[in-house]
DSSP file (Angstrom, degrees, kcal/mol; ACC not computed):
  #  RESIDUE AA STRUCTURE BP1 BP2  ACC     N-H-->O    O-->H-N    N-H-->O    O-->H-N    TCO  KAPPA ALPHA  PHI   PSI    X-CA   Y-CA   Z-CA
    1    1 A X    >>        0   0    0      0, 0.0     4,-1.9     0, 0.0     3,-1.3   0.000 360.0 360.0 360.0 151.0   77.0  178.5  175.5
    2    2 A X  H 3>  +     0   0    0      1,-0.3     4,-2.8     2,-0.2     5,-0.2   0.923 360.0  45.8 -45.9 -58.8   75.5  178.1  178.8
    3    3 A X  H 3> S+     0   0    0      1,-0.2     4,-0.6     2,-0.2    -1,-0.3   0.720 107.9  60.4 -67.0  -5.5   72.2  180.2  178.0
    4    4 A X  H X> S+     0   0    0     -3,-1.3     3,-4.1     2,-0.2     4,-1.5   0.998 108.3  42.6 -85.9 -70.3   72.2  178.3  174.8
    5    5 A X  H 3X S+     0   0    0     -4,-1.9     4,-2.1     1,-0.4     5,-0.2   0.816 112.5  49.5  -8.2 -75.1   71.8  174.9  177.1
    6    6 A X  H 3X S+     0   0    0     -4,-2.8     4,-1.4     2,-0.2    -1,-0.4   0.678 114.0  53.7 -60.2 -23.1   69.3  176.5  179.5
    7    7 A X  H XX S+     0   0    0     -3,-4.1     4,-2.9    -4,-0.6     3,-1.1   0.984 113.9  39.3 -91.9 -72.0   67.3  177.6  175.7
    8    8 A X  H 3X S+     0   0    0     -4,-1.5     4,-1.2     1,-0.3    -2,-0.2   0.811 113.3  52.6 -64.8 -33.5   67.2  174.3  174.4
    9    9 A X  H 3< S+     0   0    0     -4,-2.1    -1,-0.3     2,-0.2    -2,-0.2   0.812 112.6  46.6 -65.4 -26.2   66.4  172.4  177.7
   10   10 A X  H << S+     0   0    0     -4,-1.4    -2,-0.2    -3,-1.1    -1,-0.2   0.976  98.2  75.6 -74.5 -54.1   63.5  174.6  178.3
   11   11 A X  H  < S+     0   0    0     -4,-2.9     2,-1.3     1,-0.2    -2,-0.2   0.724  95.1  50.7 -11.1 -79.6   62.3  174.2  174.5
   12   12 A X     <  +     0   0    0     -4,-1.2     4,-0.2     1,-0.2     3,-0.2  -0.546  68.7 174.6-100.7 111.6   61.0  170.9  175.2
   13   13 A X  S >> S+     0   0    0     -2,-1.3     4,-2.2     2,-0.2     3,-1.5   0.942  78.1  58.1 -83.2 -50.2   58.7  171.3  178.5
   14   14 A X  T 34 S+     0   0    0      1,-0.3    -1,-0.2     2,-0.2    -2,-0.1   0.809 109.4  43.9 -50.5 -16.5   57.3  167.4  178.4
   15   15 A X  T 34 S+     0   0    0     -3,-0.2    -1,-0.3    -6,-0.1    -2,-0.2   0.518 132.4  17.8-104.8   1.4   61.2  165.9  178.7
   16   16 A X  T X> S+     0   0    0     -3,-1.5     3,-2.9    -4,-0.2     4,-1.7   0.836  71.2 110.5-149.9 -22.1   62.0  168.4  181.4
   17   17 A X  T 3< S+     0   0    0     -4,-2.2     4,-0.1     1,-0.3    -1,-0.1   0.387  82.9  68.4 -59.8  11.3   59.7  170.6  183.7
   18   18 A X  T 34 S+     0   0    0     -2,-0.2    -1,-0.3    -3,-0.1     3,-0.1   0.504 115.5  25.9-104.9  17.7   60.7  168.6  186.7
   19   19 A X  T <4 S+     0   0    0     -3,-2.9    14,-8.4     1,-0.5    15,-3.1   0.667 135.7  15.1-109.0 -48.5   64.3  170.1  186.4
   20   20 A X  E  <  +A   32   0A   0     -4,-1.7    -1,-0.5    13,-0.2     2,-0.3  -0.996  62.9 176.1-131.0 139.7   63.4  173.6  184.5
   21   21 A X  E     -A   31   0A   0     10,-1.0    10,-2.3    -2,-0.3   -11,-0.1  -0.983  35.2-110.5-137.3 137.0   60.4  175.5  183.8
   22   22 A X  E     +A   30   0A   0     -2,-0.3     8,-0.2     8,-0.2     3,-0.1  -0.356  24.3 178.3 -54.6 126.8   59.2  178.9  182.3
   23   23 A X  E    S+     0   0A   0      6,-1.0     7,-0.2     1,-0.1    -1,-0.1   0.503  86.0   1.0 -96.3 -13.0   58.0  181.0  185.2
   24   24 A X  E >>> -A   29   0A   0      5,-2.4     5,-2.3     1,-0.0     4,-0.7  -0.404  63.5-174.9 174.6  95.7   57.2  183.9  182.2
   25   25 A X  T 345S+     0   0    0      3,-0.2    64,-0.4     1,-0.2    69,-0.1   0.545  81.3  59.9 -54.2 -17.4   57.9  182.9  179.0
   26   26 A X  T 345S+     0   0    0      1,-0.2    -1,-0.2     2,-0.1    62,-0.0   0.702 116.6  33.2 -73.0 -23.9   57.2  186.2  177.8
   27   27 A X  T <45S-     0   0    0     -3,-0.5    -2,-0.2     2,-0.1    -1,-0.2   0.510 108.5-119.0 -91.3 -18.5   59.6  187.5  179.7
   28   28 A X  T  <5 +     0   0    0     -4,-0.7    52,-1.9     1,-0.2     2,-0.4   0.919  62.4 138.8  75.2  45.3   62.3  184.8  179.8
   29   29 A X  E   < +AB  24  79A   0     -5,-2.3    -5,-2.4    50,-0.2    -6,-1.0  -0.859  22.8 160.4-120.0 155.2   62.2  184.3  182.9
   30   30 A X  E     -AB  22  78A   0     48,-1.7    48,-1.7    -2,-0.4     2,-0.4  -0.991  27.4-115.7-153.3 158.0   62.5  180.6  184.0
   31   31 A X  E     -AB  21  77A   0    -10,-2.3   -10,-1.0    -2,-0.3     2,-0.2  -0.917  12.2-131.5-110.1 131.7   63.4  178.5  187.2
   32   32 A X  E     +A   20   0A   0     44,-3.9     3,-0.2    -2,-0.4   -12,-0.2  -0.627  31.7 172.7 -74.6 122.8   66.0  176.0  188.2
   33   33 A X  S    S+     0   0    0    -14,-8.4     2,-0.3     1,-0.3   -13,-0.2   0.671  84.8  17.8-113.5 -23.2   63.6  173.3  189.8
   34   34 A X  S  > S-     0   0    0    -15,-3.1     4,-1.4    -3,-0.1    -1,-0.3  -0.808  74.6-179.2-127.5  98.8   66.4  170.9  190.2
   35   35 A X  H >> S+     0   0    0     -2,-0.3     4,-5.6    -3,-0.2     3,-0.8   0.969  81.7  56.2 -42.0 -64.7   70.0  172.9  190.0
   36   36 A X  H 3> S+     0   0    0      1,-0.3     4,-1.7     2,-0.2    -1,-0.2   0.843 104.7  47.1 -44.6 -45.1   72.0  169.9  190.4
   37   37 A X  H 34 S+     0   0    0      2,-0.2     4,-0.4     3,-0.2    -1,-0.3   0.639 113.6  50.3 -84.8 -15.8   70.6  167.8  187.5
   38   38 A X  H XX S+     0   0    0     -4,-1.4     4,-2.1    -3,-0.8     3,-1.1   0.871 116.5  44.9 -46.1 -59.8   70.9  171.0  184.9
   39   39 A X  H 3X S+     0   0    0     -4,-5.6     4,-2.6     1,-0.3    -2,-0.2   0.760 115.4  42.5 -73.7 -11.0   74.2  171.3  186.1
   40   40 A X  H 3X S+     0   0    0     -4,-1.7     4,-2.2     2,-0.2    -1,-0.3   0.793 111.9  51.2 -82.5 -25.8   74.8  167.7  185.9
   41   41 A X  H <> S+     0   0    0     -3,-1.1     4,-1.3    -4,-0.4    -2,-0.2   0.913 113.0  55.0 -84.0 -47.6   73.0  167.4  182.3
   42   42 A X  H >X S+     0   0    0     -4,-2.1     4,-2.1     2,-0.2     3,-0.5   0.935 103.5  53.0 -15.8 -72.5   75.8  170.7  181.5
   43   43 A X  H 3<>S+     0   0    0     -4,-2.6     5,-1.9     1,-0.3    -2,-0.2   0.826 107.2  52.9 -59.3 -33.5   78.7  168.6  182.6
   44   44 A X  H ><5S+     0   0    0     -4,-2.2     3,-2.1     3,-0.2    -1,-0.3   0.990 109.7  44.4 -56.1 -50.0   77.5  165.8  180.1
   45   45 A X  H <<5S+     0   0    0     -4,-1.3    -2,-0.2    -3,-0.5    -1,-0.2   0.950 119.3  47.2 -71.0 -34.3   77.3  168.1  177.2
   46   46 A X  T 3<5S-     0   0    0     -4,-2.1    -1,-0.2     1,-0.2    -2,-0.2   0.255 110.5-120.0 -94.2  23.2   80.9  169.5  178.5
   47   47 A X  T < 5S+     0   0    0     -3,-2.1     2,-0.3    -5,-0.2    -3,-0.2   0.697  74.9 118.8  45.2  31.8   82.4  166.1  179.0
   48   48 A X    > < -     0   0    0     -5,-1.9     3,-2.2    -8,-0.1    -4,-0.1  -0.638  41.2-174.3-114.3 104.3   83.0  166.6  182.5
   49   49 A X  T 3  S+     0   0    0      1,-0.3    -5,-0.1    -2,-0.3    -1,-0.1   0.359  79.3  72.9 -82.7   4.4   81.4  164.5  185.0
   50   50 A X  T 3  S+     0   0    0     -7,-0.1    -1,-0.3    -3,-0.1     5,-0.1   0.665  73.0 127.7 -95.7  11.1   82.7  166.3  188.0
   51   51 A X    <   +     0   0    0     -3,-2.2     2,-0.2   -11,-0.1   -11,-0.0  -0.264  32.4 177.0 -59.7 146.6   80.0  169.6  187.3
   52   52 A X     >  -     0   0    0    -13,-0.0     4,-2.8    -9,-0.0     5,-0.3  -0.671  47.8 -93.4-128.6-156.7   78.2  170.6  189.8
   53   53 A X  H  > S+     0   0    0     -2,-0.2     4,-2.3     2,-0.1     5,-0.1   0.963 125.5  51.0 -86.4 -26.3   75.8  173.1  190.6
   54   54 A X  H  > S+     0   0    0      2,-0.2     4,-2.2     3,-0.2     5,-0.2   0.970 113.5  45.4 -43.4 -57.9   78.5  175.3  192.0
   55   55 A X  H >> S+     0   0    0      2,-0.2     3,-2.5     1,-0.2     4,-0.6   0.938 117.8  46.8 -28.8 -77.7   80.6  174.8  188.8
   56   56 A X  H >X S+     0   0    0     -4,-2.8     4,-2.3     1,-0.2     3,-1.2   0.783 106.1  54.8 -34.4 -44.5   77.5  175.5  186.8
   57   57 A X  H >X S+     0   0    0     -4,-2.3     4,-3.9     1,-0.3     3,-1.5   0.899 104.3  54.7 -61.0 -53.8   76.6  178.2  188.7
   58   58 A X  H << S+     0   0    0     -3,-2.5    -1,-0.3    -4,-2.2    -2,-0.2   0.677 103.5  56.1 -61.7 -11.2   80.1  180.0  188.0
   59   59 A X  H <X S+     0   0    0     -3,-1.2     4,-0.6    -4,-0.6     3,-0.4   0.733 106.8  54.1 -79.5 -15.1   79.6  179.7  184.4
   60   60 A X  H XX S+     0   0    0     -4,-2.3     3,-3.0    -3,-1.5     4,-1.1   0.965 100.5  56.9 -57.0 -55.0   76.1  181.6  185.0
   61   61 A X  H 3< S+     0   0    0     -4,-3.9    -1,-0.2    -5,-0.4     4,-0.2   0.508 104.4  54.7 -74.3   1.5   77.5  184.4  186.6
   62   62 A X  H 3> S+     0   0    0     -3,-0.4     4,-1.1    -5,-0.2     3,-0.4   0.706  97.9  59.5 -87.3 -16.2   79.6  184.9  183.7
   63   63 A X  H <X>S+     0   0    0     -3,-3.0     4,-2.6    -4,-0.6     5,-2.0   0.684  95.5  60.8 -55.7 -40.1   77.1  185.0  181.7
   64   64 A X  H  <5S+     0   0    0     -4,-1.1    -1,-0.2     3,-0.2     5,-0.2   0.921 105.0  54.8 -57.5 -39.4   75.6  188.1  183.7
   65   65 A X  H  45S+     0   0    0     -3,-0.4    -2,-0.2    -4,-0.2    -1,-0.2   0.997 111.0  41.5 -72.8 -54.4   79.0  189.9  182.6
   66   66 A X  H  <5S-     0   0    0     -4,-1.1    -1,-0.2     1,-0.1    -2,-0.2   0.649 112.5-127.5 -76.7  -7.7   78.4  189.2  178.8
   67   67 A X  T  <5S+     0   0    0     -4,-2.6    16,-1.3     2,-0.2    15,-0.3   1.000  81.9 109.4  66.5  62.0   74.4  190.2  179.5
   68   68 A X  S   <S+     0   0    0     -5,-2.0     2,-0.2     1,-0.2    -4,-0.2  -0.190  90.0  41.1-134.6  44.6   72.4  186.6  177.8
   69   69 A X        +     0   0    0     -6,-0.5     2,-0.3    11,-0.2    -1,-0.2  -0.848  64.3 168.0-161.8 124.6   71.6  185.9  181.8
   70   70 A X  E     -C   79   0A   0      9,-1.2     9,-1.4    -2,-0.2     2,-0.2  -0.969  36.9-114.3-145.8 156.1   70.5  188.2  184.5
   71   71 A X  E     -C   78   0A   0     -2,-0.3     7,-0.2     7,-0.2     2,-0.2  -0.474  22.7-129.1 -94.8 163.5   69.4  186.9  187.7
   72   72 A X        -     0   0    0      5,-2.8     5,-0.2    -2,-0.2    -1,-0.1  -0.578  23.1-112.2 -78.6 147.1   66.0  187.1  189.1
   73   73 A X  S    S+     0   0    0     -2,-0.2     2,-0.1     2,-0.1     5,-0.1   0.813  95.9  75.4  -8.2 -62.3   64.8  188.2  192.5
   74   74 A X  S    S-     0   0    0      1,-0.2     2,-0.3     4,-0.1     3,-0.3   0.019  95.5 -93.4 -51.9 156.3   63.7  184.7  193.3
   75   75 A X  S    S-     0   0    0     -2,-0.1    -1,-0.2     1,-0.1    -2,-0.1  -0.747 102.3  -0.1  -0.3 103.3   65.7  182.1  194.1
   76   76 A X  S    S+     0   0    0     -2,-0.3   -44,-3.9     1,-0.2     2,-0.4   0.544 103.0 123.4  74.4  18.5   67.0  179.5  191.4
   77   77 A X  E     +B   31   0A   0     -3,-0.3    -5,-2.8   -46,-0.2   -46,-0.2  -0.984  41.2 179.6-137.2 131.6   65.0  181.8  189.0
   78   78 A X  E     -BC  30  71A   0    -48,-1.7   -48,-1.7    -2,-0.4     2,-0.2  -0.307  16.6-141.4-131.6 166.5   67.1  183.5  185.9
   79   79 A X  E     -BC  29  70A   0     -9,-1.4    -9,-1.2   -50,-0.2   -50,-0.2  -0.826  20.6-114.4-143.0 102.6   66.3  185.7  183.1
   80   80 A X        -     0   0    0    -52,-1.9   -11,-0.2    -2,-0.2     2,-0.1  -0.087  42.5-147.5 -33.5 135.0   67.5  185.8  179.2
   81   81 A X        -     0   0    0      1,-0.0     3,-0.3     4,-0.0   -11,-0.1  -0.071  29.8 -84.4-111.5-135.1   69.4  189.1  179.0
   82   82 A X  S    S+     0   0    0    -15,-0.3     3,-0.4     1,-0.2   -14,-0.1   0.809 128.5  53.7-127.6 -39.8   69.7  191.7  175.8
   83   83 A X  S    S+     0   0    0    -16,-1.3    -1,-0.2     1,-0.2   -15,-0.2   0.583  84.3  93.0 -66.8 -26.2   72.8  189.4  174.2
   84   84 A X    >   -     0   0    0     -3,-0.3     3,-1.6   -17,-0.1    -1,-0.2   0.087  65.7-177.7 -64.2  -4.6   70.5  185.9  174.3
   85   85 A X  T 3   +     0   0    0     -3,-0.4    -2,-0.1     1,-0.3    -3,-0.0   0.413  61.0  19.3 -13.1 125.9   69.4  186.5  170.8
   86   86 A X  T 3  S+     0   0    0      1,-0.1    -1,-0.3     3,-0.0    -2,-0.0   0.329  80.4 124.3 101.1 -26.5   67.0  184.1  169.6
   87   87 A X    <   +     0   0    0     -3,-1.6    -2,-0.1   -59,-0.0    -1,-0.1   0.815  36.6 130.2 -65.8 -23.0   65.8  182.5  173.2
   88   88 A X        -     0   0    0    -62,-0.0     2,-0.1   -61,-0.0   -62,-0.1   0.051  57.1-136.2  -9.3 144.7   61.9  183.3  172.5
   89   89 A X        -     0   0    0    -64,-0.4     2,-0.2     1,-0.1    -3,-0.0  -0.417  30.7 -99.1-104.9-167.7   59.9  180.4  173.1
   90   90 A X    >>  -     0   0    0      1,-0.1     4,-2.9    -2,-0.1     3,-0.6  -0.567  28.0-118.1 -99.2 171.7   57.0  179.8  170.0
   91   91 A X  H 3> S+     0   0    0      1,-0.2     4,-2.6     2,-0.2     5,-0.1   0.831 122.2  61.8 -66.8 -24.9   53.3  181.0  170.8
   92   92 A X  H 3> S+     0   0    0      2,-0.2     4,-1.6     1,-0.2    -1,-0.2   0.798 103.0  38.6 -67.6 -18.8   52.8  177.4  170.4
   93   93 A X  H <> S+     0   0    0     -3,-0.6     4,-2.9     2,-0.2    -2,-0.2   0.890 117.2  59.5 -97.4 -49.6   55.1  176.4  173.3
   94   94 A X  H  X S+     0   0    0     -4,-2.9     4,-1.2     2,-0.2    -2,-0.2   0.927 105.2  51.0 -13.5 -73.5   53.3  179.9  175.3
   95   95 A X  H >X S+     0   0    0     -4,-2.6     3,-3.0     1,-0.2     4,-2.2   0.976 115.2  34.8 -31.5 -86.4   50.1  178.2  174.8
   96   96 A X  H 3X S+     0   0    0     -4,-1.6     4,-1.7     1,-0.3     6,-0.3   0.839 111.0  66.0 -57.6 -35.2   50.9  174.7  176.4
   97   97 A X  H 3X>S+     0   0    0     -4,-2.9     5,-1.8     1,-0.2     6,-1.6   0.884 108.7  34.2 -23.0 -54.3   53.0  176.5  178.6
   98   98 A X  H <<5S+     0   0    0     -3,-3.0    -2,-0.2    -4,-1.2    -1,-0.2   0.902 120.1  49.5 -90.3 -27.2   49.6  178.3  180.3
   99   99 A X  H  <5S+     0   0    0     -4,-2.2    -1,-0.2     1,-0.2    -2,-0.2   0.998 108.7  50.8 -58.1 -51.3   47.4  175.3  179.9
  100  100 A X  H  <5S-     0   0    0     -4,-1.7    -2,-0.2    -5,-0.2    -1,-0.2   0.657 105.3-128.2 -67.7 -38.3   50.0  173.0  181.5
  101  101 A X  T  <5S+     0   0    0     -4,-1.6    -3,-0.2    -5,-0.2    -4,-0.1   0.649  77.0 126.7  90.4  15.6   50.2  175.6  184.5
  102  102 A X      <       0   0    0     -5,-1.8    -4,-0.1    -6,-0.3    -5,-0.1   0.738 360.0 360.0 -88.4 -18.6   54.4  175.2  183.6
  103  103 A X              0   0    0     -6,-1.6    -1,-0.2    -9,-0.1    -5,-0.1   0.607 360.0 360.0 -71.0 360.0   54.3  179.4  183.3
């Protein structure tokens, strides 16, 4: 699943905060810092190398229906929703999170 994707890419903050980063991990909320290159890193997992961020983007917004996505205010910036089971980050990934300035 999409949010699954977005779960695991965030999980590792060193291999990835110039694409995605927790804006409040306590919250789940995070930002697309490069759209295109999540959606393109998507289309790898989903064998298809014509995703884009539009694609991607309509697989989000289905996500909204099944509530383990709701968008933010912001701009490119998303929220785990009530269905997302399991997206928490650890206090340890919190932590580096707030040193790192990546929340």
């Amino acid at each position: 699943m999409v949010w699954e994707f977005l779960r695991s890419l965030l999980q590792d903050p060193k291999a990835n905060p110039a694409i995605i980063r927790w804006e409040s991990p306590l919250e789940g909320r995070f930002r697309l810092v490069k759209p295109e290159e999540v959606a393109k890193r998507w289309g790898a997992v989903k064998k298809n190398s014509s995703m884009n961020y539009e694609k991607f983007g309509r697989a989000m917004r289905y996500q909204y229906k099944i509530k383990t996505l709701k968008r933010a205010k912001q701009k490119l910036v998303y929220k785990f929703g009530t269905n997302a089971s399991g997206w928490q980050c650890s206090e340890r990934h919190t932590e580096m999170s707030s040193k790192e300035g990546v929340a």
